[in-house]
C-alpha positions as CSV (number, residue, x, y, z in Angstrom):
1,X,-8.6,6.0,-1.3
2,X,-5.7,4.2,0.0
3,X,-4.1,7.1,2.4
4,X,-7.3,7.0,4.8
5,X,-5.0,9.5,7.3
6,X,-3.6,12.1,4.2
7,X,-0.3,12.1,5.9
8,X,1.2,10.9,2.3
9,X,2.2,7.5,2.8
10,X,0.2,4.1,3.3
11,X,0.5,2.0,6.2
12,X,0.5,-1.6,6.9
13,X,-3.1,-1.3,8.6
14,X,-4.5,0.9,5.6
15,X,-3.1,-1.3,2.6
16,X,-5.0,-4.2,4.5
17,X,-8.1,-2.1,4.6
18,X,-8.1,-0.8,1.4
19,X,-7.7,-4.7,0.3
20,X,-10.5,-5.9,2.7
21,X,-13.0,-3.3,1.5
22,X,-12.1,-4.5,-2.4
23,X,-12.5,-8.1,-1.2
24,X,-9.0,-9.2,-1.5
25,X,-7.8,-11.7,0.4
26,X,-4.4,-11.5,1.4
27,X,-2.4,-13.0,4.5
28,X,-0.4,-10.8,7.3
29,X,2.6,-12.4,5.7
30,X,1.1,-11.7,2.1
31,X,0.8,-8.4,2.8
32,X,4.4,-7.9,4.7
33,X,5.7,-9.3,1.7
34,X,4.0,-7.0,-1.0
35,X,4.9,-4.0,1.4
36,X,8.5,-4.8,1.2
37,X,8.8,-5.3,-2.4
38,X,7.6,-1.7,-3.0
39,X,8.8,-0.2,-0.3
40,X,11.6,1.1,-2.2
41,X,13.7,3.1,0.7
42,X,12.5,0.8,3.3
43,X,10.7,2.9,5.9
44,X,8.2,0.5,6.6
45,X,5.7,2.7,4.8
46,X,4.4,3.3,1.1
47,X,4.7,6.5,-0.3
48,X,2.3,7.6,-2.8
49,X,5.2,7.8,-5.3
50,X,6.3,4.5,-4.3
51,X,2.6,3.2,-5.4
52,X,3.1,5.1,-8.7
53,X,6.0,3.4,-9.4
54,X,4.3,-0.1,-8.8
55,X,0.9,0.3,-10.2
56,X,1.6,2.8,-12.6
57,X,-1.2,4.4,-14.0
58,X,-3.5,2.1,-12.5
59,X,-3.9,4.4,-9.5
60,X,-5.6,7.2,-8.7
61,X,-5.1,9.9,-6.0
């Protein structure tokens, strides 16, 4: 699970945790980076749709 807090959107901090505990390695700029190109209406924040729409069906709850 990506949204460790259930408050419907993933955080900077979680995305980098959920990538640490899958052993992927991935810069604080890396990870800025990916943030902003999904962030689709820029709050800083990924919403659970907003992973849908990047990973498709790849994703679970």
């Amino acid at each position: 699970m990506i949204d460790t807090n259930k408050d419907g959107r993933v955080s900077r901090k979680e995305l980098g945790a959920f990538f640490k505990k899958n052993s992927v390695k991935i810069s604080s700029k890396e990870l800025k980076q990916q943030i902003q190109a999904v962030d689709l209406n820029g709050d800083g924040y990924l919403s659970l749709e907003e992973l849908r729409v990047a990973f498709g069906n790849k994703m679970s709850h």
